[in-house]
PDB file of N, CA, C and O in Angstrom:
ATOM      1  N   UNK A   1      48.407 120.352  89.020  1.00  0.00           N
ATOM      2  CA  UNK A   1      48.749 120.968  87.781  1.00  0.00           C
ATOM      3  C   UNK A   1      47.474 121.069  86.932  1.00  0.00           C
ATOM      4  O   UNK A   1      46.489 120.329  86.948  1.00  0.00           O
ATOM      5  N   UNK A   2      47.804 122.521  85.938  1.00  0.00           N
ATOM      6  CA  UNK A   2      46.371 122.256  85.176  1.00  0.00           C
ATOM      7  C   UNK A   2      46.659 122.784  84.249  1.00  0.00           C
ATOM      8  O   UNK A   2      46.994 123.968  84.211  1.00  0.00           O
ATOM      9  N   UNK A   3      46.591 121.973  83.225  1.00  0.00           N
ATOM     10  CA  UNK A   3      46.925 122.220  81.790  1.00  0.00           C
ATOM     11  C   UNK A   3      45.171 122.106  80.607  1.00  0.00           C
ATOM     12  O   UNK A   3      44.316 121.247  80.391  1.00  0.00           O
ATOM     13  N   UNK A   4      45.525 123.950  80.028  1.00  0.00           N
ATOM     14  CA  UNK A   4      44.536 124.415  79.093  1.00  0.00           C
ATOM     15  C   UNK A   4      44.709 124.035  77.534  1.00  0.00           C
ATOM     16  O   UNK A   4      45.781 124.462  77.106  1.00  0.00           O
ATOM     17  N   UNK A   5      44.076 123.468  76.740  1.00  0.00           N
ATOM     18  CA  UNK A   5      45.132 124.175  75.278  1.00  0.00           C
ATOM     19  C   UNK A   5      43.358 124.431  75.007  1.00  0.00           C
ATOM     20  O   UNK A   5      42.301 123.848  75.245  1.00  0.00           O
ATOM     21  N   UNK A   6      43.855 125.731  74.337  1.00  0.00           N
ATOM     22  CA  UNK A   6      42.929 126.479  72.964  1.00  0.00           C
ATOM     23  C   UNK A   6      43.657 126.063  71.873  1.00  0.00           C
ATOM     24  O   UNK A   6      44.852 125.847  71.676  1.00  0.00           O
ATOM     25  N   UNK A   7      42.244 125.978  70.939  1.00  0.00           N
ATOM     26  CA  UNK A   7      42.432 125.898  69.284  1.00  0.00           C
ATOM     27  C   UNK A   7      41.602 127.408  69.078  1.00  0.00           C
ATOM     28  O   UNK A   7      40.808 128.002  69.807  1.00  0.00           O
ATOM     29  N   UNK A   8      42.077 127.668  67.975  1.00  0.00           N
ATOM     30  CA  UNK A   8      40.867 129.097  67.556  1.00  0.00           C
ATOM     31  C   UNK A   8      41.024 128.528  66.046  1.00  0.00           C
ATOM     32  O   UNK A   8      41.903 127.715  65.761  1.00  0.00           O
ATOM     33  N   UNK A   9      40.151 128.997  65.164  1.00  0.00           N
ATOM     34  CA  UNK A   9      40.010 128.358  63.928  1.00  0.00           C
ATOM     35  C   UNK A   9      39.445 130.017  63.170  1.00  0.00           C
ATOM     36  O   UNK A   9      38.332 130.543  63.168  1.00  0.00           O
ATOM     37  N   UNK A  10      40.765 130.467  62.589  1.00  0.00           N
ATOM     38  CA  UNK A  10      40.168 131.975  61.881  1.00  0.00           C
ATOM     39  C   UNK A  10      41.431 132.427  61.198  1.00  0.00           C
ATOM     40  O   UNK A  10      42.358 131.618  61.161  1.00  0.00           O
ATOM     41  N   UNK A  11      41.558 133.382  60.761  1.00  0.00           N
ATOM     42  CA  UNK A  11      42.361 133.919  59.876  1.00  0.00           C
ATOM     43  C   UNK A  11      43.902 134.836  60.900  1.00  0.00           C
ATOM     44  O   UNK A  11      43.820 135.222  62.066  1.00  0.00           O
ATOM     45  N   UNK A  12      44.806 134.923  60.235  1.00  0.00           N
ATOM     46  CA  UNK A  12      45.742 135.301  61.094  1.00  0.00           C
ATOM     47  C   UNK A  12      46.029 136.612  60.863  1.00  0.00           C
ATOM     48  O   UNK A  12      46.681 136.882  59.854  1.00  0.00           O
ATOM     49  N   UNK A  13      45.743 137.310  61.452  1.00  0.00           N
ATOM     50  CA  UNK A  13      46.220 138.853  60.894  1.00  0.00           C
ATOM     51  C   UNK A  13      46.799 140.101  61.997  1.00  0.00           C
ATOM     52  O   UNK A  13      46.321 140.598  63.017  1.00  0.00           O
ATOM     53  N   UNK A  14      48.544 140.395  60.940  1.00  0.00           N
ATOM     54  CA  UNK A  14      49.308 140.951  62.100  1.00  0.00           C
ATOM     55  C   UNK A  14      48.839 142.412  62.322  1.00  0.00           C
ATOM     56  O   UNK A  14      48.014 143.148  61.780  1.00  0.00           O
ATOM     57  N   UNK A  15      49.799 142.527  63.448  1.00  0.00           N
ATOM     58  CA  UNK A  15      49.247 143.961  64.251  1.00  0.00           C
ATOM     59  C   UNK A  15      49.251 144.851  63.544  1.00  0.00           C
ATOM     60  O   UNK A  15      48.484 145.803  63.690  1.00  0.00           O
ATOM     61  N   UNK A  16      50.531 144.717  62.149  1.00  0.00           N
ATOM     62  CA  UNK A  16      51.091 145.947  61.394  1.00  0.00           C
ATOM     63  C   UNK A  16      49.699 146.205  60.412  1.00  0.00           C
ATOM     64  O   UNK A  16      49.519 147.337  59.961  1.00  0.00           O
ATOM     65  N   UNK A  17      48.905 145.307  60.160  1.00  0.00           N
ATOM     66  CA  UNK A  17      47.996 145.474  59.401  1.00  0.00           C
ATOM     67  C   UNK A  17      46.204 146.188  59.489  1.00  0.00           C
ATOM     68  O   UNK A  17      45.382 146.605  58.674  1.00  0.00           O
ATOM     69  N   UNK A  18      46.304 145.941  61.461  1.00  0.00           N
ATOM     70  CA  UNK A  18      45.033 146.452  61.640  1.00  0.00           C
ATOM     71  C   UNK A  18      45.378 147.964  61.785  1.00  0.00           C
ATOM     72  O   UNK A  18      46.444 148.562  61.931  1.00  0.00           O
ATOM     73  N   UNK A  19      43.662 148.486  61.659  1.00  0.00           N
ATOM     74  CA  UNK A  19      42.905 149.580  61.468  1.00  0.00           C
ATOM     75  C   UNK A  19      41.710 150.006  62.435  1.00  0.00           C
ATOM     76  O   UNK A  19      41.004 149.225  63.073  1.00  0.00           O
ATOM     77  N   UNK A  20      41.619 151.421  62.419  1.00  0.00           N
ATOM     78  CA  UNK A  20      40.095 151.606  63.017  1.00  0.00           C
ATOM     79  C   UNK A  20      39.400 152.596  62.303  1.00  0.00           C
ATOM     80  O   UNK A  20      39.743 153.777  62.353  1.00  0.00           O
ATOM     81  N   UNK A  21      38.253 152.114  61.509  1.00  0.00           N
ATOM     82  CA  UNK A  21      37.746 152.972  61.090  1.00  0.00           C
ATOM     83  C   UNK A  21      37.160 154.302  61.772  1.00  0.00           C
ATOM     84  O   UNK A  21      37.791 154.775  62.718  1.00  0.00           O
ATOM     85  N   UNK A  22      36.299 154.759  61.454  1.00  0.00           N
ATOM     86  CA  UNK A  22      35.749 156.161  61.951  1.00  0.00           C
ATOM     87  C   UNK A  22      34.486 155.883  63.152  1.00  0.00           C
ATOM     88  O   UNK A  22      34.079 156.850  63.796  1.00  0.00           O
ATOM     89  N   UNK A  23      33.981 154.666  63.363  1.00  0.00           N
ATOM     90  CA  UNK A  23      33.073 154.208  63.870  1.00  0.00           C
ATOM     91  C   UNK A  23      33.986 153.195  65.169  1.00  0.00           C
ATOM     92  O   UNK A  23      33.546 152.465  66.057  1.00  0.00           O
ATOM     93  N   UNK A  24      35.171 153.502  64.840  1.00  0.00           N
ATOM     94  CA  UNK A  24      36.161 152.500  66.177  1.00  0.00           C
ATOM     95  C   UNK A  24      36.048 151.009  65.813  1.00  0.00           C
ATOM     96  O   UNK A  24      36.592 150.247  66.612  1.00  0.00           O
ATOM     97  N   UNK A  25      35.342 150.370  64.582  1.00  0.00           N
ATOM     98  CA  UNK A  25      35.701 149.352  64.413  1.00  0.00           C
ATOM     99  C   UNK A  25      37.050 148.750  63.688  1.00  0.00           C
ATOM    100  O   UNK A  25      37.668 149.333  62.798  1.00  0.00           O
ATOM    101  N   UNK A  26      37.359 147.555  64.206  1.00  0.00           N
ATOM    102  CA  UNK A  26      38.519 147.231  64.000  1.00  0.00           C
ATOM    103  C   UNK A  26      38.559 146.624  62.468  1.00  0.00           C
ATOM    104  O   UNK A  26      37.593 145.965  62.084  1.00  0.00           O
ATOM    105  N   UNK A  27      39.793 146.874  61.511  1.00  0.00           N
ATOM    106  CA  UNK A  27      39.530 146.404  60.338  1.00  0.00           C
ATOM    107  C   UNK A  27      41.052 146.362  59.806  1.00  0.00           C
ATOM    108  O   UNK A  27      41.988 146.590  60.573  1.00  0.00           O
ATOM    109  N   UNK A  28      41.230 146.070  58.501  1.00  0.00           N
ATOM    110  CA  UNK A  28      42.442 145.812  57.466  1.00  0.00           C
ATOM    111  C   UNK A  28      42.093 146.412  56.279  1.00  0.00           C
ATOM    112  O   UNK A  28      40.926 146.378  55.887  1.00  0.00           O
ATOM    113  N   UNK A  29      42.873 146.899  55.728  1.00  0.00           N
ATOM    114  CA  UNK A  29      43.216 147.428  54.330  1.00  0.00           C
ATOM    115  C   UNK A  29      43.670 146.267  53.752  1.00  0.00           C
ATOM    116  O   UNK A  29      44.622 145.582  54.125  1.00  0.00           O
ATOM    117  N   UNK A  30      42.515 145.981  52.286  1.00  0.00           N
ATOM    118  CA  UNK A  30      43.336 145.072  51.106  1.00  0.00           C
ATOM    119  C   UNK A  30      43.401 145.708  50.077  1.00  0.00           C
ATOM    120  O   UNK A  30      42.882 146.821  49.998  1.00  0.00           O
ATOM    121  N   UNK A  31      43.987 145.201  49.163  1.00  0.00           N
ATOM    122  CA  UNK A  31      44.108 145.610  47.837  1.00  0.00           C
ATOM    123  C   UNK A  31      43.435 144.417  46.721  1.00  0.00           C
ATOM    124  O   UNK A  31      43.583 143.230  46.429  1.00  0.00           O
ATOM    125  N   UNK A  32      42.770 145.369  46.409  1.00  0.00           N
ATOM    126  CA  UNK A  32      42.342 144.433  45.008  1.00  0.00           C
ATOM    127  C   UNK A  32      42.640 145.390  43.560  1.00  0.00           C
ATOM    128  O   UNK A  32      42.263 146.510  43.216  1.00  0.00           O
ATOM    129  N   UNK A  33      43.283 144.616  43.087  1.00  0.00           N
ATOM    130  CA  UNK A  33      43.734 145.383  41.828  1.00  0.00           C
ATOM    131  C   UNK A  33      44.996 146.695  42.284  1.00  0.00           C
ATOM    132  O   UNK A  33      46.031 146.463  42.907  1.00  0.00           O
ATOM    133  N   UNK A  34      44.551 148.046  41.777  1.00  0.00           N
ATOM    134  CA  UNK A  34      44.897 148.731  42.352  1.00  0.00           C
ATOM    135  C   UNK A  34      44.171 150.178  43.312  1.00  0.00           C
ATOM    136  O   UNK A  34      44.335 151.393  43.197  1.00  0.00           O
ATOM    137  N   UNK A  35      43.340 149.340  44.248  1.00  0.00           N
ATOM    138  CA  UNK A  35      42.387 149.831  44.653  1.00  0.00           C
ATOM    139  C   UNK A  35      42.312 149.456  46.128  1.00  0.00           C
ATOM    140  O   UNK A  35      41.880 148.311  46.258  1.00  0.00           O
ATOM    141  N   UNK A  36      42.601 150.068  47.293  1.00  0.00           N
ATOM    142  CA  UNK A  36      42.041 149.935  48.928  1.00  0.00           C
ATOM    143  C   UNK A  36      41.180 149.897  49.347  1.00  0.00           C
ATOM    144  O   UNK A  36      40.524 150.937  49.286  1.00  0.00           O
ATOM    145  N   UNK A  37      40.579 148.737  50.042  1.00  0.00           N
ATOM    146  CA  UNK A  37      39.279 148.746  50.281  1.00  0.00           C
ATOM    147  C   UNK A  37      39.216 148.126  52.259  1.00  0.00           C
ATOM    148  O   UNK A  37      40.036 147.253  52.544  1.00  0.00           O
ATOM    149  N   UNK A  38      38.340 148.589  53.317  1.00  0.00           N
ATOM    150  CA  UNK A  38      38.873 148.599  54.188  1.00  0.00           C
ATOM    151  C   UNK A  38      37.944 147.561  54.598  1.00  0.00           C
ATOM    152  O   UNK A  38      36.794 147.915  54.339  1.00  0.00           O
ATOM    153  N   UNK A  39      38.011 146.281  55.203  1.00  0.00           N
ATOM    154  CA  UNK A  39      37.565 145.120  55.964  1.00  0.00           C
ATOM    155  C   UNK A  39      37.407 145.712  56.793  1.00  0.00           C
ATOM    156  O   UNK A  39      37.826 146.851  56.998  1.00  0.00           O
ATOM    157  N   UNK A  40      36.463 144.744  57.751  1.00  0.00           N
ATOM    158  CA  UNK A  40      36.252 144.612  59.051  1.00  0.00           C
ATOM    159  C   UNK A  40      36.984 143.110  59.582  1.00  0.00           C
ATOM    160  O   UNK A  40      37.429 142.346  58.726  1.00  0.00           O
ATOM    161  N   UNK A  41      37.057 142.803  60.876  1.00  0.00           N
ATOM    162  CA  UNK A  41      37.752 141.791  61.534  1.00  0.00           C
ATOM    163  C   UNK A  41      36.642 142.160  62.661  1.00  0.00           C
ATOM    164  O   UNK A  41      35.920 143.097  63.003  1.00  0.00           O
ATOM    165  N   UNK A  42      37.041 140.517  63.100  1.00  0.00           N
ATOM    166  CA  UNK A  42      35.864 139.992  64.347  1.00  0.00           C
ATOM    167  C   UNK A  42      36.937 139.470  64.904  1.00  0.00           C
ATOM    168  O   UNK A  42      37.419 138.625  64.150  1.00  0.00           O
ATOM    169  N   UNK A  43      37.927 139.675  66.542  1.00  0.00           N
ATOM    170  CA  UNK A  43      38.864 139.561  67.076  1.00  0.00           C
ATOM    171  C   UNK A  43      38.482 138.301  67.861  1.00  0.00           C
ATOM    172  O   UNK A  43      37.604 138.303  68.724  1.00  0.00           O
ATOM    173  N   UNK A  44      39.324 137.033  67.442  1.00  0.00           N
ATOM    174  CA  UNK A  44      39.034 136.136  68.753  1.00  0.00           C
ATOM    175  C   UNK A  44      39.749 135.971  69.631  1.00  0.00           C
ATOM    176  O   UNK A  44      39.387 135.867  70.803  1.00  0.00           O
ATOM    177  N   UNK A  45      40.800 135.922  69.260  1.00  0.00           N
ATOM    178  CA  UNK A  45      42.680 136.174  70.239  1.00  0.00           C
ATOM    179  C   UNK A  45      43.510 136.879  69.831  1.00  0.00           C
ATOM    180  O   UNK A  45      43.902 136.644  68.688  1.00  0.00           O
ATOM    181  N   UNK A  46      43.992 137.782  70.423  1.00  0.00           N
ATOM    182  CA  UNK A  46      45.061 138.840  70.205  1.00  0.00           C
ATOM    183  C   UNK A  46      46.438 138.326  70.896  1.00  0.00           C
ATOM    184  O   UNK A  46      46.468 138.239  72.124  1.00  0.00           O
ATOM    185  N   UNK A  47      47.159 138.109  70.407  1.00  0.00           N
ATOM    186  CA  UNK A  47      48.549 137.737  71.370  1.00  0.00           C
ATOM    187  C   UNK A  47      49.967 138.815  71.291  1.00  0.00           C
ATOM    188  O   UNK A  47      50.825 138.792  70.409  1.00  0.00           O
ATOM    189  N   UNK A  48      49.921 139.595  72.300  1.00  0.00           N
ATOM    190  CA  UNK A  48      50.509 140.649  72.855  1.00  0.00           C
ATOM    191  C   UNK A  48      52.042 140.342  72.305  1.00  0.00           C
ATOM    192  O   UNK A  48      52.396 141.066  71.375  1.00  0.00           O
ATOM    193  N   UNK A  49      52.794 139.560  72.672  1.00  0.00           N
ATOM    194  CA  UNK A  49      53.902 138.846  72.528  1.00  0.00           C
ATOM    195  C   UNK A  49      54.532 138.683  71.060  1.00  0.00           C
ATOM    196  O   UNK A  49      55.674 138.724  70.601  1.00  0.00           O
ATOM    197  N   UNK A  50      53.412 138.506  70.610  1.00  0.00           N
ATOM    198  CA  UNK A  50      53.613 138.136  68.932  1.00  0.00           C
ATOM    199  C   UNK A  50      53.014 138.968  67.883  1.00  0.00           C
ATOM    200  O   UNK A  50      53.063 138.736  66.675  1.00  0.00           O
ATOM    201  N   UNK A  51      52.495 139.873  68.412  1.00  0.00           N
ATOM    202  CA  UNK A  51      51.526 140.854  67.838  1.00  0.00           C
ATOM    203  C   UNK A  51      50.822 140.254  66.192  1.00  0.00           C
ATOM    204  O   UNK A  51      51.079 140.300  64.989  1.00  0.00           O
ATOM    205  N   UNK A  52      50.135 139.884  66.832  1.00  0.00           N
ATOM    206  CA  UNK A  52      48.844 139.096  65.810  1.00  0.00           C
ATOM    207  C   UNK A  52      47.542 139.009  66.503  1.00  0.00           C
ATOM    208  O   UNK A  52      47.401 139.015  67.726  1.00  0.00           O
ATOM    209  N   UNK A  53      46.506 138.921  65.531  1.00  0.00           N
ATOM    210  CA  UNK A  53      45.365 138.506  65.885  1.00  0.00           C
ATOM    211  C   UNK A  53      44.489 137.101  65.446  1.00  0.00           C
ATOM    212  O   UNK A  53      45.094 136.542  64.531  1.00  0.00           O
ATOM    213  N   UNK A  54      43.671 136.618  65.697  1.00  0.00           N
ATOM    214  CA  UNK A  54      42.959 135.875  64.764  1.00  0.00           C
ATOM    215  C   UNK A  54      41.572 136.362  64.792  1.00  0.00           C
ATOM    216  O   UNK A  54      40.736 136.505  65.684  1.00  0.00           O
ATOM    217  N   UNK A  55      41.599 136.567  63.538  1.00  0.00           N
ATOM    218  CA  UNK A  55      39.982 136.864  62.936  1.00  0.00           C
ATOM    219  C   UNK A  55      38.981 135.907  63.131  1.00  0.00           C
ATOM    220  O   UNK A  55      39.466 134.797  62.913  1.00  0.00           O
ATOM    221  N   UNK A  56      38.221 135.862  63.333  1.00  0.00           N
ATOM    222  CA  UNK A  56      36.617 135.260  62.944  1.00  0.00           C
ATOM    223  C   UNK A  56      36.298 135.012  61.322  1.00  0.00           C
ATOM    224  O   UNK A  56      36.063 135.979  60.597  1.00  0.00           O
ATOM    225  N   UNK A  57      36.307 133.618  60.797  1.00  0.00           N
ATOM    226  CA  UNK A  57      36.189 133.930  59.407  1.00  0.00           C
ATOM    227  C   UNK A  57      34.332 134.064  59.371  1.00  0.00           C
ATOM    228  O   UNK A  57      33.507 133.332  59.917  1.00  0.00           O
ATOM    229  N   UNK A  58      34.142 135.169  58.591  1.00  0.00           N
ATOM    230  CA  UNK A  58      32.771 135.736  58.283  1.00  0.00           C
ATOM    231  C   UNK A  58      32.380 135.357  57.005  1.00  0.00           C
ATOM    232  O   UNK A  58      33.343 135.051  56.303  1.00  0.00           O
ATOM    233  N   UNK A  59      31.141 135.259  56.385  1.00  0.00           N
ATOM    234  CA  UNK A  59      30.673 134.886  55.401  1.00  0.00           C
ATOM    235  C   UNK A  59      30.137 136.423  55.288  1.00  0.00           C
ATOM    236  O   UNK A  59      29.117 136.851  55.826  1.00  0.00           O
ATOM    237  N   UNK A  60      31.119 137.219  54.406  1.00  0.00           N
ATOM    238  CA  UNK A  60      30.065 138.647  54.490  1.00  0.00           C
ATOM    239  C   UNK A  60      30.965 139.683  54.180  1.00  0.00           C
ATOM    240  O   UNK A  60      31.709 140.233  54.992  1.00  0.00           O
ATOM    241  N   UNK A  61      30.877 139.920  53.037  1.00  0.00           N
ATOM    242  CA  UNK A  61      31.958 141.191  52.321  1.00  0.00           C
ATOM    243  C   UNK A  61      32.378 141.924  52.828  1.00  0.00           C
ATOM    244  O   UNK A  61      33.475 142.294  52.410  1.00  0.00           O
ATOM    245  N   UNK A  62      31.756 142.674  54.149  1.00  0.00           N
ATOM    246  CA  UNK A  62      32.236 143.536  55.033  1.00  0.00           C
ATOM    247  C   UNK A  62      33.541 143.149  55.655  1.00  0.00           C
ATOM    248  O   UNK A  62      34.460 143.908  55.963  1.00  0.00           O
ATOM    249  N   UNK A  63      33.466 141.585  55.819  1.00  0.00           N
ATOM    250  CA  UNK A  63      34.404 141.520  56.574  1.00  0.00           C
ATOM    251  C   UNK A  63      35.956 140.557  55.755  1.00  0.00           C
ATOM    252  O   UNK A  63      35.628 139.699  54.936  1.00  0.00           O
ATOM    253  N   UNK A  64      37.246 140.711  55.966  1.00  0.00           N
ATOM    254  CA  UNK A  64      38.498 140.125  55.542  1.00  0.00           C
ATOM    255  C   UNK A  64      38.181 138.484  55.109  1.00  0.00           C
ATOM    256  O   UNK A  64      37.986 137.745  56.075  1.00  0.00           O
ATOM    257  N   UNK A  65      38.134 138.050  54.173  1.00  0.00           N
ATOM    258  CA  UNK A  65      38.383 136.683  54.025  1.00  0.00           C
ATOM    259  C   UNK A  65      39.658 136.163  53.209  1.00  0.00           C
ATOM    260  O   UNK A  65      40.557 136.671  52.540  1.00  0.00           O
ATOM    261  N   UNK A  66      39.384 135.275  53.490  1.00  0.00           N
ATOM    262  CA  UNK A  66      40.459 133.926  53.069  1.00  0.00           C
ATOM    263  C   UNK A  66      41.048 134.377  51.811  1.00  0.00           C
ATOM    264  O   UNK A  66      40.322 134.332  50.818  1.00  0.00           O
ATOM    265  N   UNK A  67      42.624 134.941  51.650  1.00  0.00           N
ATOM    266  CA  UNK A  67      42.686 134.779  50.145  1.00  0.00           C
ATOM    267  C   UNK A  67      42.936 136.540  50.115  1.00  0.00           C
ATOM    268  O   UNK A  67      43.694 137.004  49.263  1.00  0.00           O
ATOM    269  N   UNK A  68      42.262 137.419  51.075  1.00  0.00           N
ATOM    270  CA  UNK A  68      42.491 139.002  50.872  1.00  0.00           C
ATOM    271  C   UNK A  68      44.051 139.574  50.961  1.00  0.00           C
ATOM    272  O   UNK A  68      44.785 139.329  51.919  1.00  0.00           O
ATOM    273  N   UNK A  69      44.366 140.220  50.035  1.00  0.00           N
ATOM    274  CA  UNK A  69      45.889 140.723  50.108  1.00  0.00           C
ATOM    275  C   UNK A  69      45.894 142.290  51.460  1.00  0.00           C
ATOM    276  O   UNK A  69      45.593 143.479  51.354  1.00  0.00           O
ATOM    277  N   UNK A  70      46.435 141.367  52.687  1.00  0.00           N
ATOM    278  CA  UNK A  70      46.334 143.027  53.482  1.00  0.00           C
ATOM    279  C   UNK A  70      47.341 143.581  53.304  1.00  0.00           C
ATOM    280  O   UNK A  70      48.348 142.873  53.270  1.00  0.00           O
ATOM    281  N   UNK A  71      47.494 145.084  53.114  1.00  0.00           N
ATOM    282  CA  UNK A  71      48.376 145.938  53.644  1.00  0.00           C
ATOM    283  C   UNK A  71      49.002 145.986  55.056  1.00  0.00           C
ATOM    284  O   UNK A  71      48.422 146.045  56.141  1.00  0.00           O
ATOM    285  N   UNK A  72      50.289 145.948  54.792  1.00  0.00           N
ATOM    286  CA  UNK A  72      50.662 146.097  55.843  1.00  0.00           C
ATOM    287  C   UNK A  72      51.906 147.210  56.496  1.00  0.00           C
ATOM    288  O   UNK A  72      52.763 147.003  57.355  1.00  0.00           O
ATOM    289  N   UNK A  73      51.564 148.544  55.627  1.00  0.00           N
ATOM    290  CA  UNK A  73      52.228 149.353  56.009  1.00  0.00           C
ATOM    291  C   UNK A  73      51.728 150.306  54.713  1.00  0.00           C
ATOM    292  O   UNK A  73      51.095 149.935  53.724  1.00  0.00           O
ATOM    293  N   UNK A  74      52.209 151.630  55.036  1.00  0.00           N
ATOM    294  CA  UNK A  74      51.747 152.603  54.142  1.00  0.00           C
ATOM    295  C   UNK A  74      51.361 153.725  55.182  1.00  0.00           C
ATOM    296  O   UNK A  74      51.374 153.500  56.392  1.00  0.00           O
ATOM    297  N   UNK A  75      50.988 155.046  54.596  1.00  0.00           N
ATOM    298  CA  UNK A  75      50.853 155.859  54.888  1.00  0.00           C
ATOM    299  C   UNK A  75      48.915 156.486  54.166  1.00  0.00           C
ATOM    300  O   UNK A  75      48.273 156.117  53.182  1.00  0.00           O
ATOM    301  N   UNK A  76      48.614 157.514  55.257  1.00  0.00           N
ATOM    302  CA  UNK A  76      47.382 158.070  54.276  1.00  0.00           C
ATOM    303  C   UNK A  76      46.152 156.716  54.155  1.00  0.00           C
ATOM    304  O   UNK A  76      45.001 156.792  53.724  1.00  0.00           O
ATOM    305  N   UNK A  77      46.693 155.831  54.559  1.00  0.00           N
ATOM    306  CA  UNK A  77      45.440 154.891  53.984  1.00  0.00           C
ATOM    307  C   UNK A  77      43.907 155.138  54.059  1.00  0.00           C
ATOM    308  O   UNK A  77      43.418 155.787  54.984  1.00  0.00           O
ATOM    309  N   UNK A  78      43.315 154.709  53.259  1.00  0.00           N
ATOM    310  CA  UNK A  78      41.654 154.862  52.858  1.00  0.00           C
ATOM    311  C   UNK A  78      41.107 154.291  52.557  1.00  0.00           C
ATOM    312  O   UNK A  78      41.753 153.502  51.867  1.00  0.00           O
ATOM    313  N   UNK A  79      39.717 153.942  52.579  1.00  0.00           N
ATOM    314  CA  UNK A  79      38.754 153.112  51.589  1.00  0.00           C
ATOM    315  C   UNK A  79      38.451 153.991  50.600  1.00  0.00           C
ATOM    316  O   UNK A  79      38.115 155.171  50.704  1.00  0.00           O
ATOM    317  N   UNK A  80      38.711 152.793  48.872  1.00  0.00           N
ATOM    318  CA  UNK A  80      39.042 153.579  47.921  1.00  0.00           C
ATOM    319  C   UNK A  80      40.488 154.620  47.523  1.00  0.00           C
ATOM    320  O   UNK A  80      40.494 155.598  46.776  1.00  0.00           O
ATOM    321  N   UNK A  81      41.403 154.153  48.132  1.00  0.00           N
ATOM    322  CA  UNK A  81      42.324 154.983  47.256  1.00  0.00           C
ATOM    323  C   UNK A  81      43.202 154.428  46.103  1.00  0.00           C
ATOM    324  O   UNK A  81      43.091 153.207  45.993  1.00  0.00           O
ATOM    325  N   UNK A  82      43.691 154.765  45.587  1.00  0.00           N
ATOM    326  CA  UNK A  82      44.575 154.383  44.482  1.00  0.00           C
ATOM    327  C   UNK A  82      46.298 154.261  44.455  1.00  0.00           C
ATOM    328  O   UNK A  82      47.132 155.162  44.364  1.00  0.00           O
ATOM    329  N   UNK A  83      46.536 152.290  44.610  1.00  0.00           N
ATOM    330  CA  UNK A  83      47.312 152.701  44.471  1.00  0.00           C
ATOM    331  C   UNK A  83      48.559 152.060  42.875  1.00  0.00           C
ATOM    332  O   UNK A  83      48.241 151.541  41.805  1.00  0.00           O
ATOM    333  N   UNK A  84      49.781 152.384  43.373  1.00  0.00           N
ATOM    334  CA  UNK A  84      50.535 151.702  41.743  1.00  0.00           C
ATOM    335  C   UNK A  84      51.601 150.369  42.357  1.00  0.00           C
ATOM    336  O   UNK A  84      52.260 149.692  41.568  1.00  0.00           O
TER     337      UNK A  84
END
C-alpha cells in the first residue's frame, strides 16, 4: 500500500470565477469599490471534481490576494468596468 497526502498552502478560488485574459493568462475579476479589475492566479492544484483551484499567494498587485472580493458570475466582464 502507498499512501500520499499533499498540503498546498494558497488561496482557494472557484472555477465560476476564473478568467483568461487576452494573453491566455489565467486570472479573476475583483471588485474594489465599484470598479473590475482583472488578477492574475498562479495555479497549483486544480481539482476537477470540485471545481476549484488553489492559487499561489504572490506578493505583487498583478496577482489575487488575500482579502480580494472575486466575481463570480456576470456577463461582459472587463478590466475597469463599472459596476452598481
Amino acid at each position: 500500500m502507498e499512501l500520499r497526502i499533499t498540503a498546498y498552502d494558497g488561496l482557494y478560488i472557484p472555477d465560476s470565477a476564473v478568467h483568461f485574459d487576452k494573453d491566455q493568462n489565467a486570472g479573476v475579476y475583483i471588485q474594489k469599490g465599484n470598479v473590475l479589475s482583472f488578477r492574475r492566479i498562479q495555479v497549483l492544484y486544480h481539482d476537477e471534481d470540485d471545481r476549484f483551484s488553489i492559487s499561489k499567494m504572490m506578493d505583487d498587485a498583478a496577482y489575487v490576494q488575500l482579502y480580494d472580493k472575486l466575481v463570480t458570475g456576470g456577463d461582459d466582464l472587463y478590466d475597469g468596468k463599472l459596476v452598481r
